[in-house]
mmCIF file of the N, C-alpha and C atoms, coordinates in Angstrom:
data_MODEL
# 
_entry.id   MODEL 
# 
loop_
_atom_site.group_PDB 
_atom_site.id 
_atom_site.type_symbol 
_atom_site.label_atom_id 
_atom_site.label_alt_id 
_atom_site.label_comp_id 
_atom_site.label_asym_id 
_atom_site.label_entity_id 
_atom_site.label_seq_id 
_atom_site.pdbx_PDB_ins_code 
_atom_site.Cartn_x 
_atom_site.Cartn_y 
_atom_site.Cartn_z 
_atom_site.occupancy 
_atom_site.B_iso_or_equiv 
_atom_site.pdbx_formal_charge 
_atom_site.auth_seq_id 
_atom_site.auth_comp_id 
_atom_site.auth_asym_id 
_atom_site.auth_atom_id 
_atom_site.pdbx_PDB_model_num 
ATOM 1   N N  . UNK A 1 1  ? -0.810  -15.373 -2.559  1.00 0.00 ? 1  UNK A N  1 
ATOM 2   C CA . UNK A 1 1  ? -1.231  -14.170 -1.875  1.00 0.00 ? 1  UNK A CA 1 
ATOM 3   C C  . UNK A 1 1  ? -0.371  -13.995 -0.639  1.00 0.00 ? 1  UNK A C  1 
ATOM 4   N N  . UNK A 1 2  ? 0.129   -12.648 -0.410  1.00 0.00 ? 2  UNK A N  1 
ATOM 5   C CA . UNK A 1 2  ? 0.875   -12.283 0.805   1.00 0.00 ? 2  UNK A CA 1 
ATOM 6   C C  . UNK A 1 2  ? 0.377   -11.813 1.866   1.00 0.00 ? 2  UNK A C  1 
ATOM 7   N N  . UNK A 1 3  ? 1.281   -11.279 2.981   1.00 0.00 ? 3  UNK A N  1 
ATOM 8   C CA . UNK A 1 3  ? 0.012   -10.652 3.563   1.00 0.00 ? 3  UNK A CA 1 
ATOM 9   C C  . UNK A 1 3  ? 0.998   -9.991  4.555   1.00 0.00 ? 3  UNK A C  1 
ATOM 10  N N  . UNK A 1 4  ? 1.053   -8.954  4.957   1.00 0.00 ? 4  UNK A N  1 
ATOM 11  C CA . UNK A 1 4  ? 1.665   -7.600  5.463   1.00 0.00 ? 4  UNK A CA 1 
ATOM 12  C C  . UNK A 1 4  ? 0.590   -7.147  6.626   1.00 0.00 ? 4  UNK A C  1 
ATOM 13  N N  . UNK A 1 5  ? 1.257   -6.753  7.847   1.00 0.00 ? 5  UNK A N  1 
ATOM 14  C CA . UNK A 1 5  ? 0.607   -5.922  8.592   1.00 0.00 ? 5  UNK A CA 1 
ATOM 15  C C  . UNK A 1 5  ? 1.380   -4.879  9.430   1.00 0.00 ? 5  UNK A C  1 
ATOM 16  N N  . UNK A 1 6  ? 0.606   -3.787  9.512   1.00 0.00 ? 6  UNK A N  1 
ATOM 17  C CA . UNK A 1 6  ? 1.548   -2.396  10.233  1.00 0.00 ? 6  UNK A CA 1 
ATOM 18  C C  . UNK A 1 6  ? 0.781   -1.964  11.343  1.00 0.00 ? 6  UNK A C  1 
ATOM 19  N N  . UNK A 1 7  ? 2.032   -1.994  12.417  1.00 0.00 ? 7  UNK A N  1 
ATOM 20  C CA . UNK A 1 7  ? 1.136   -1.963  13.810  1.00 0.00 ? 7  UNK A CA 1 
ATOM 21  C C  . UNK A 1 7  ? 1.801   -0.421  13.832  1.00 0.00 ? 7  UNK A C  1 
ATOM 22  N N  . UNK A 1 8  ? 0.985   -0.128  15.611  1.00 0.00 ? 8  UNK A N  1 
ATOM 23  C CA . UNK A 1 8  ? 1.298   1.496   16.298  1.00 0.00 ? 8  UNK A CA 1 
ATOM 24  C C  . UNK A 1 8  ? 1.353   2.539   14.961  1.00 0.00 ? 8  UNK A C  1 
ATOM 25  N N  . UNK A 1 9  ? 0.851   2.638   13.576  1.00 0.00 ? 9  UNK A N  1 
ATOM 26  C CA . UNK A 1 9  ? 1.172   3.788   13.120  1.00 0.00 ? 9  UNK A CA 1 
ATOM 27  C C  . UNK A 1 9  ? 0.206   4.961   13.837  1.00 0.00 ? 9  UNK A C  1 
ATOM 28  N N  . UNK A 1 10 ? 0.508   5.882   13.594  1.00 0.00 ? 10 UNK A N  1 
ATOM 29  C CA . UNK A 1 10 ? -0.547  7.374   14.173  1.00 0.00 ? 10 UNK A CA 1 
ATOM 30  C C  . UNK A 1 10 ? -0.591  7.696   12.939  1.00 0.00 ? 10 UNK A C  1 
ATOM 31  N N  . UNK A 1 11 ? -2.018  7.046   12.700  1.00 0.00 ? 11 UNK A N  1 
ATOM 32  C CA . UNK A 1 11 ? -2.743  7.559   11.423  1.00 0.00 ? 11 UNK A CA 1 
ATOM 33  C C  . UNK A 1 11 ? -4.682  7.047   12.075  1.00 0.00 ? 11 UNK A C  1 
ATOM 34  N N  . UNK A 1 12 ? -5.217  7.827   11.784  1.00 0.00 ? 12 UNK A N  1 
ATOM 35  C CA . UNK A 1 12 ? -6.868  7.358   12.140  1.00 0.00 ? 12 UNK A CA 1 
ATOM 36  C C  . UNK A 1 12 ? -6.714  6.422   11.085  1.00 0.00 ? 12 UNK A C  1 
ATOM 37  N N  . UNK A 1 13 ? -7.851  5.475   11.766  1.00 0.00 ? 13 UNK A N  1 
ATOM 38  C CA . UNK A 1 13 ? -8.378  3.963   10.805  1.00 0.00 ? 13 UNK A CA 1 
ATOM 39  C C  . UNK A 1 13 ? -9.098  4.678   10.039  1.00 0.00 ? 13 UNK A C  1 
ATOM 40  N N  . UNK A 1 14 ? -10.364 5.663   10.476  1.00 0.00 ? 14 UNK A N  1 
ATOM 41  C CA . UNK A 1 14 ? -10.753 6.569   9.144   1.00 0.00 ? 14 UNK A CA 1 
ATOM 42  C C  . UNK A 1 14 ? -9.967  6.425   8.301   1.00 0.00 ? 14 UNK A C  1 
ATOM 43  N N  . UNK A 1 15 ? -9.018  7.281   8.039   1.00 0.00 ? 15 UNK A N  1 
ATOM 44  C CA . UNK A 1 15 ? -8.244  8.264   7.141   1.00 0.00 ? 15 UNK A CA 1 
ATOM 45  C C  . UNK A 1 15 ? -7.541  7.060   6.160   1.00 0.00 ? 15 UNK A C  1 
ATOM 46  N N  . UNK A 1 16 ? -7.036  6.123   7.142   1.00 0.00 ? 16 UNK A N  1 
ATOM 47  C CA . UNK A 1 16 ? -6.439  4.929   6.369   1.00 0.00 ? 16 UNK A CA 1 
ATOM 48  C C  . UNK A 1 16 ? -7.222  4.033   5.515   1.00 0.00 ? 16 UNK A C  1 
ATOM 49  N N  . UNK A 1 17 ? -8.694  3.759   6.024   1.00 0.00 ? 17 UNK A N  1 
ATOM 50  C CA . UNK A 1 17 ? -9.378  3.116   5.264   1.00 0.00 ? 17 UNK A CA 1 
ATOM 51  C C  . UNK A 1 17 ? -10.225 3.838   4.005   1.00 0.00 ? 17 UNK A C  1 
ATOM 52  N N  . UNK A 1 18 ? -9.883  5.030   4.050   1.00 0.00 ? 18 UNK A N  1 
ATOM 53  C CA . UNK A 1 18 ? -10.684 5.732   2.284   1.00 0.00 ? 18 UNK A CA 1 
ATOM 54  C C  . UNK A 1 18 ? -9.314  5.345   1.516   1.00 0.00 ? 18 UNK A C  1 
ATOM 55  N N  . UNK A 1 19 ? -7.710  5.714   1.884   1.00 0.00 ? 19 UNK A N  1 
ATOM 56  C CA . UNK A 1 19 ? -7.287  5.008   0.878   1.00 0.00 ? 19 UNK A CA 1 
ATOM 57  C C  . UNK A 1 19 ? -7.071  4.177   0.633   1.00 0.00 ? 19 UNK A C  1 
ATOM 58  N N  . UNK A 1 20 ? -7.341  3.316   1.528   1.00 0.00 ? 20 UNK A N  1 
ATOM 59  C CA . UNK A 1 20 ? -7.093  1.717   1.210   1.00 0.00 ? 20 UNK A CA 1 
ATOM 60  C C  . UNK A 1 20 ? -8.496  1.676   0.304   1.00 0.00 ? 20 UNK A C  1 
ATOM 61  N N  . UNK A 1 21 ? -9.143  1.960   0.784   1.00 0.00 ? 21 UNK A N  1 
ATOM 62  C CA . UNK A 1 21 ? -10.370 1.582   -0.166  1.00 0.00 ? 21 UNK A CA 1 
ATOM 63  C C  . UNK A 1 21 ? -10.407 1.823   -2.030  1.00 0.00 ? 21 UNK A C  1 
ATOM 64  N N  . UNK A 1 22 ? -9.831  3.047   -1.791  1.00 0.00 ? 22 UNK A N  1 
ATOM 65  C CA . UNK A 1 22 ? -9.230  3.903   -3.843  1.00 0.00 ? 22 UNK A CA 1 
ATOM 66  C C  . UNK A 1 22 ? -8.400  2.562   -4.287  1.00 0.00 ? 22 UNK A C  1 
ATOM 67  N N  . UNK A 1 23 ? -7.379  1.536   -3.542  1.00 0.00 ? 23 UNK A N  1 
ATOM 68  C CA . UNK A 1 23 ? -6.825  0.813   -4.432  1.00 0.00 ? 23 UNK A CA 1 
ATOM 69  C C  . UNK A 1 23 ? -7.011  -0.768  -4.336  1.00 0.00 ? 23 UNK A C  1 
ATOM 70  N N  . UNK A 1 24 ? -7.880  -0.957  -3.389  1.00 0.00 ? 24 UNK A N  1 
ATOM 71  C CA . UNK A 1 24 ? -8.474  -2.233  -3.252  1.00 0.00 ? 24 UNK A CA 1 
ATOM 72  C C  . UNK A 1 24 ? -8.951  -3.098  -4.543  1.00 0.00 ? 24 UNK A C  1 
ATOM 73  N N  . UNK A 1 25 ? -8.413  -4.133  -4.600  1.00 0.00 ? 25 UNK A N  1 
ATOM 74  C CA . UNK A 1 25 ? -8.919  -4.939  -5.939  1.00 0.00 ? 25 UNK A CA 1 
ATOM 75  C C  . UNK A 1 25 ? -7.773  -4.370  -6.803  1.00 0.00 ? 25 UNK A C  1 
ATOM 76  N N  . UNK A 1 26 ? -6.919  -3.660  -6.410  1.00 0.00 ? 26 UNK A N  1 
ATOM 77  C CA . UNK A 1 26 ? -5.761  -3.139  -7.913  1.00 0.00 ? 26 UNK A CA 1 
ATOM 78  C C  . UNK A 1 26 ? -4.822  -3.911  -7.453  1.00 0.00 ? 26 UNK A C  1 
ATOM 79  N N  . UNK A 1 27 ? -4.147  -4.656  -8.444  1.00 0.00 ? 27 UNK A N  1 
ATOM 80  C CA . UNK A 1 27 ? -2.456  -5.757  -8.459  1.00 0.00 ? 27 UNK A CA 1 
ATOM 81  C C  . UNK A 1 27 ? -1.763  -4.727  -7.906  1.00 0.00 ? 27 UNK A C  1 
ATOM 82  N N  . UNK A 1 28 ? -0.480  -4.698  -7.471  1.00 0.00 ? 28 UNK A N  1 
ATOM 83  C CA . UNK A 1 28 ? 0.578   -4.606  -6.525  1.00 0.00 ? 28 UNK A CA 1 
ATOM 84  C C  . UNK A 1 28 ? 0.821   -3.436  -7.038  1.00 0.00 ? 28 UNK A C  1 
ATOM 85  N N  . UNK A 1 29 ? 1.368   -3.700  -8.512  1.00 0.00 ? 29 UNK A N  1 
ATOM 86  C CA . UNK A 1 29 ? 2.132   -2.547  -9.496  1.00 0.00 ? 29 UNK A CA 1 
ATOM 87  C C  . UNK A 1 29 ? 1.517   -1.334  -9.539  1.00 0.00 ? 29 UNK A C  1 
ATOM 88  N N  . UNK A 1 30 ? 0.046   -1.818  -9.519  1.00 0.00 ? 30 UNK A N  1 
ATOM 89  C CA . UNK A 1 30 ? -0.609  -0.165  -10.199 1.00 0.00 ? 30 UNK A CA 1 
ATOM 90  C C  . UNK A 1 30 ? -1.218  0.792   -8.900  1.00 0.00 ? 30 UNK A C  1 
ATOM 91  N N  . UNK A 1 31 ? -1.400  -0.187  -7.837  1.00 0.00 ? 31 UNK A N  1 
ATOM 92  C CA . UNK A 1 31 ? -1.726  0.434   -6.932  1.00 0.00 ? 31 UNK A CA 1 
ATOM 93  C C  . UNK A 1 31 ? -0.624  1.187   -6.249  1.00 0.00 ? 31 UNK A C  1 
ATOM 94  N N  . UNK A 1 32 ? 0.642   0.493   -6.197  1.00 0.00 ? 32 UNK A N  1 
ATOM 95  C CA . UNK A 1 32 ? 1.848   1.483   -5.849  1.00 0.00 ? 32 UNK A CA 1 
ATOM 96  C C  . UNK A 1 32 ? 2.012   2.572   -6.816  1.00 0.00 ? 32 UNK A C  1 
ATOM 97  N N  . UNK A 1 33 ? 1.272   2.895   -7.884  1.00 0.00 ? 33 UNK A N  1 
ATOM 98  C CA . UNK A 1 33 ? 1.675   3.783   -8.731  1.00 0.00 ? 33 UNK A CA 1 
ATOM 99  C C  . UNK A 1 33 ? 0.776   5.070   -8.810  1.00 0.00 ? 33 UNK A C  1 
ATOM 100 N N  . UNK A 1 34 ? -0.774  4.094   -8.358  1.00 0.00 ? 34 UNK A N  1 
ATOM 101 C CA . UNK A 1 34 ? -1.355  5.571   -7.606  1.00 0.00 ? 34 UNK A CA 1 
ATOM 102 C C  . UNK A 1 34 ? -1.255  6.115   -6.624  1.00 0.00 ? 34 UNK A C  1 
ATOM 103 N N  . UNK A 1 35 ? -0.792  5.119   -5.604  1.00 0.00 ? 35 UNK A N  1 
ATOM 104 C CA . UNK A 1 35 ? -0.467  6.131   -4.255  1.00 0.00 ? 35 UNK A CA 1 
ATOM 105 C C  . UNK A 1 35 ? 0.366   6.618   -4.132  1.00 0.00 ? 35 UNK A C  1 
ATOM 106 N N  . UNK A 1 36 ? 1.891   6.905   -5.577  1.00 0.00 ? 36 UNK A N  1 
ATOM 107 C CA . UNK A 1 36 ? 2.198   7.673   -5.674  1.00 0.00 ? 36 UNK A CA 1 
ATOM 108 C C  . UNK A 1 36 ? 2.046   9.186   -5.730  1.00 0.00 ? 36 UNK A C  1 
ATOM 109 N N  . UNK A 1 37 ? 1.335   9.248   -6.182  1.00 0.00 ? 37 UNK A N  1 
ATOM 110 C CA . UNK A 1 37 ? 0.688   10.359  -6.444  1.00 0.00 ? 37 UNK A CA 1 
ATOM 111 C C  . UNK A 1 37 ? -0.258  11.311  -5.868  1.00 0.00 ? 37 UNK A C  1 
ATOM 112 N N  . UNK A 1 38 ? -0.595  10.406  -4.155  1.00 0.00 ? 38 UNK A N  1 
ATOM 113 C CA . UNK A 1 38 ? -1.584  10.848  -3.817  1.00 0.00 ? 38 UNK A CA 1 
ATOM 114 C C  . UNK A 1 38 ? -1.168  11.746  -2.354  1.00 0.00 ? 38 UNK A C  1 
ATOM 115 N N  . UNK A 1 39 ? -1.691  13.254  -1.966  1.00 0.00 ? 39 UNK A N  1 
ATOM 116 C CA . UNK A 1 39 ? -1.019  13.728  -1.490  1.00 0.00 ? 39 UNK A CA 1 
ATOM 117 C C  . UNK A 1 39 ? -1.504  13.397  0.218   1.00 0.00 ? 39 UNK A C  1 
ATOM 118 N N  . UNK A 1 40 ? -1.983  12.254  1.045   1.00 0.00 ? 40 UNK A N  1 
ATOM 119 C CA . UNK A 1 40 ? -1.966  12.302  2.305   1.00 0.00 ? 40 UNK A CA 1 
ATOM 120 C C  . UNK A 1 40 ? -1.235  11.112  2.528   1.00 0.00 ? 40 UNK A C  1 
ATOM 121 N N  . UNK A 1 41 ? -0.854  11.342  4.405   1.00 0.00 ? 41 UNK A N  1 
ATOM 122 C CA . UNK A 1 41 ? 0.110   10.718  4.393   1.00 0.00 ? 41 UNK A CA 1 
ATOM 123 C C  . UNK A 1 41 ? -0.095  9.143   4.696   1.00 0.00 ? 41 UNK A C  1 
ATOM 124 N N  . UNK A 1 42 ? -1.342  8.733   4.772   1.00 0.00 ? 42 UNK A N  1 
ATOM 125 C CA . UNK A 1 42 ? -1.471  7.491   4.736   1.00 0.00 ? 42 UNK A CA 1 
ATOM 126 C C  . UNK A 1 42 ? -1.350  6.617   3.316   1.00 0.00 ? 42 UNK A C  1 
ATOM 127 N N  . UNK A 1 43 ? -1.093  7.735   2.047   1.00 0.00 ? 43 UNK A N  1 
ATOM 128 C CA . UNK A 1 43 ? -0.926  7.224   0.522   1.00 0.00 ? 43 UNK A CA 1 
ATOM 129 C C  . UNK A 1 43 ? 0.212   6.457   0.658   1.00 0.00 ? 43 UNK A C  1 
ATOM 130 N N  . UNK A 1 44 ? 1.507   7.239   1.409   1.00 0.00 ? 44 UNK A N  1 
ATOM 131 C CA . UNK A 1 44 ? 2.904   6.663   1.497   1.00 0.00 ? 44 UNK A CA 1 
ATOM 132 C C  . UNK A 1 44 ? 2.800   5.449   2.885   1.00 0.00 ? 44 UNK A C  1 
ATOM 133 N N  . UNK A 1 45 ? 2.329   5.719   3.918   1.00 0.00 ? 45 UNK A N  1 
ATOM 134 C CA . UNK A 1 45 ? 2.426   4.488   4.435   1.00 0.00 ? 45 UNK A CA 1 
ATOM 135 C C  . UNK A 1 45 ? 1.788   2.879   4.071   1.00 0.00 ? 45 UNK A C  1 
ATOM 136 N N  . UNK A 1 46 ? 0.597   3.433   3.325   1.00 0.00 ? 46 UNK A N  1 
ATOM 137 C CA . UNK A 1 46 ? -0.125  2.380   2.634   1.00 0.00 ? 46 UNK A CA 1 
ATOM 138 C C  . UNK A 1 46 ? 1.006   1.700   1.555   1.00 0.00 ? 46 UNK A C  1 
ATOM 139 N N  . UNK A 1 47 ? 1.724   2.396   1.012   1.00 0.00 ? 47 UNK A N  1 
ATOM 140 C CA . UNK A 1 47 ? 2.265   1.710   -0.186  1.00 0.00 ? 47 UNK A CA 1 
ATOM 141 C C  . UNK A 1 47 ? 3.652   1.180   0.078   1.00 0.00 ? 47 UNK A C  1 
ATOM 142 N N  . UNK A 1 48 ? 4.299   1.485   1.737   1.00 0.00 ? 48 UNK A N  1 
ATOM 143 C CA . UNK A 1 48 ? 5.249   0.710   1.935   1.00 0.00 ? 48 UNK A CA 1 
ATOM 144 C C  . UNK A 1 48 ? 4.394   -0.577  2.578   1.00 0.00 ? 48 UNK A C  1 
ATOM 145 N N  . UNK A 1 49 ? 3.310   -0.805  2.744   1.00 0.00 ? 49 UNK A N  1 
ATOM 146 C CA . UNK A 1 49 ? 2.876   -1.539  3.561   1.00 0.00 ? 49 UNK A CA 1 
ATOM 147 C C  . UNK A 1 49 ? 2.619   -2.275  2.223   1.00 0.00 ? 49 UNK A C  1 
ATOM 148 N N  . UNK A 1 50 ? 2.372   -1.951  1.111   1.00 0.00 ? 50 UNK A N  1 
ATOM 149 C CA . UNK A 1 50 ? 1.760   -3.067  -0.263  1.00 0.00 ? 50 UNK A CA 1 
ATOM 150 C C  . UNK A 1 50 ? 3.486   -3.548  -0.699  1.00 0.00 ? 50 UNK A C  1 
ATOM 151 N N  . UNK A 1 51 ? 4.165   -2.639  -0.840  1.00 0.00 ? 51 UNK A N  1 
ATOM 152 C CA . UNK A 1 51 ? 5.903   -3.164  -0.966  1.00 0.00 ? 51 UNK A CA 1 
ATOM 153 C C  . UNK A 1 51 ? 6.581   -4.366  -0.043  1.00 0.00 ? 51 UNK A C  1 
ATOM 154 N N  . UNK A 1 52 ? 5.516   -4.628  1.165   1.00 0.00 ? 52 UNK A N  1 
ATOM 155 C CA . UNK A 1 52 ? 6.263   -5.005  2.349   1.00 0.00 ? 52 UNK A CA 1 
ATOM 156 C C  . UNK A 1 52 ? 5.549   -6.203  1.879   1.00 0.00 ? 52 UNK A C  1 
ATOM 157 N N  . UNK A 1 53 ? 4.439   -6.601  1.655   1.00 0.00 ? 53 UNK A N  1 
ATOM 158 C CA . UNK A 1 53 ? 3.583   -7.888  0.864   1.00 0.00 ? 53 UNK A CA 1 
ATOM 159 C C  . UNK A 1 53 ? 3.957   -8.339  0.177   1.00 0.00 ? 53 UNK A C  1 
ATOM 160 N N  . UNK A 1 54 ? 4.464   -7.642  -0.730  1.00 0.00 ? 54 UNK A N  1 
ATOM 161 C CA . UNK A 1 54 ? 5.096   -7.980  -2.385  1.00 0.00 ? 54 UNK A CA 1 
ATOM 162 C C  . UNK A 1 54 ? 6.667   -8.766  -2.177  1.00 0.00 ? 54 UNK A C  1 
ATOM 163 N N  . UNK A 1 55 ? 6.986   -8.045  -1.473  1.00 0.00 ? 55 UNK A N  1 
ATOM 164 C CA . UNK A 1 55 ? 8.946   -8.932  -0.961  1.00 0.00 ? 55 UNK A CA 1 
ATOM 165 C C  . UNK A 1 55 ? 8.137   -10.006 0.349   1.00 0.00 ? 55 UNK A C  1 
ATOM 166 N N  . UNK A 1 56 ? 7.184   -10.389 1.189   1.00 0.00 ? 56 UNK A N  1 
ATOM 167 C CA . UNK A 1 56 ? 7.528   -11.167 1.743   1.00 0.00 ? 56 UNK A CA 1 
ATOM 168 C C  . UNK A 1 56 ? 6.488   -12.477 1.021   1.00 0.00 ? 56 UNK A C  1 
ATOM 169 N N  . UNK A 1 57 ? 5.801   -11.959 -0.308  1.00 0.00 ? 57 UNK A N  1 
ATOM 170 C CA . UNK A 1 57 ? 5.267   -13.114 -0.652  1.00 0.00 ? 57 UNK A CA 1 
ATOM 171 C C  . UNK A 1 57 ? 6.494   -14.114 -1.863  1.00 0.00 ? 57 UNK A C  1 
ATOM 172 N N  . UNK A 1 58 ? 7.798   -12.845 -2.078  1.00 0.00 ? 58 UNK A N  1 
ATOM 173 C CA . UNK A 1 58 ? 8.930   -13.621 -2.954  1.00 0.00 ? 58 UNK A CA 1 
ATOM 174 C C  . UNK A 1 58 ? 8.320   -12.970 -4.072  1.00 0.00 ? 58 UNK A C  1 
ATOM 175 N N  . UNK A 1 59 ? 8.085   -12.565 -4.544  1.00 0.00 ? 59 UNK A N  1 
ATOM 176 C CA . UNK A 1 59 ? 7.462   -11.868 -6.026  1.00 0.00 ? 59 UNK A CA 1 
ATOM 177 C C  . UNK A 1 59 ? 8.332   -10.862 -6.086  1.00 0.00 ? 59 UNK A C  1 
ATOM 178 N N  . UNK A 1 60 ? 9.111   -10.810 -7.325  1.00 0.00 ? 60 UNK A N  1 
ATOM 179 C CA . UNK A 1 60 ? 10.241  -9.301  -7.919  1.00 0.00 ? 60 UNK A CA 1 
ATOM 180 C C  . UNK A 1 60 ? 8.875   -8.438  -8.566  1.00 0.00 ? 60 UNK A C  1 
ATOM 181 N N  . UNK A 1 61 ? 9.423   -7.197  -7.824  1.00 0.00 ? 61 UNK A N  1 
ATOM 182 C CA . UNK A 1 61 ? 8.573   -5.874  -8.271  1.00 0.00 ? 61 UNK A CA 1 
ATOM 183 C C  . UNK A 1 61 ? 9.603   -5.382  -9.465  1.00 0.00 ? 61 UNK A C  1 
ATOM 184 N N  . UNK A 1 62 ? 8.685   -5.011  -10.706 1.00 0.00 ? 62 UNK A N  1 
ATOM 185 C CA . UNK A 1 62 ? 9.098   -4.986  -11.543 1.00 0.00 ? 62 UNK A CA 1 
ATOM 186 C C  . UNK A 1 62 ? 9.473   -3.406  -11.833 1.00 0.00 ? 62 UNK A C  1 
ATOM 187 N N  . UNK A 1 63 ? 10.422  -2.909  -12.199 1.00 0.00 ? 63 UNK A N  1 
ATOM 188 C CA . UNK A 1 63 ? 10.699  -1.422  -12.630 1.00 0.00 ? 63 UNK A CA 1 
ATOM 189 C C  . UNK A 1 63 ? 10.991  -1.008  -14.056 1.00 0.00 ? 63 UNK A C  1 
ATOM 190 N N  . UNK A 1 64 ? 10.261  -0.273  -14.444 1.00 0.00 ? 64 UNK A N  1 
ATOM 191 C CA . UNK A 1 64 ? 10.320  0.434   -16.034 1.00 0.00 ? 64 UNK A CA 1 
ATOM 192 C C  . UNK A 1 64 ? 11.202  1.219   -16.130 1.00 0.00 ? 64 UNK A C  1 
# 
């Protein structure tokens, strides 16, 4: 298990914690694949922040 943290963003902890909450409990892959898709802007900071876990736990993210 890795573990990533993102300081000073300007985003409410609200706003950040409903989407953290939609992908909580989802593996690396699939959760970067819904917050693709999702249109606020804490979807994209959340998912460089799950990318940033994934490279510092040494695990290759896999691409189709």
């Amino acid at each position: 298990m890795s573990k990533a943290i993102l300081k000073f963003i300007r985003l409410s902890p609200t706003k950040a914690r409903l989407i953290a909450r939609e992908v909580q409990g989802m593996n690396a892959e699939l959760a970067m694949a819904s917050l693709e898709f999702m249109p606020n802007k804490g979807a994209k900071i959340i998912s460089k922040v799950i990318a940033s876990a994934v490279s510092n736990g040494g695990f290759a993210k896999s691409k189709r």
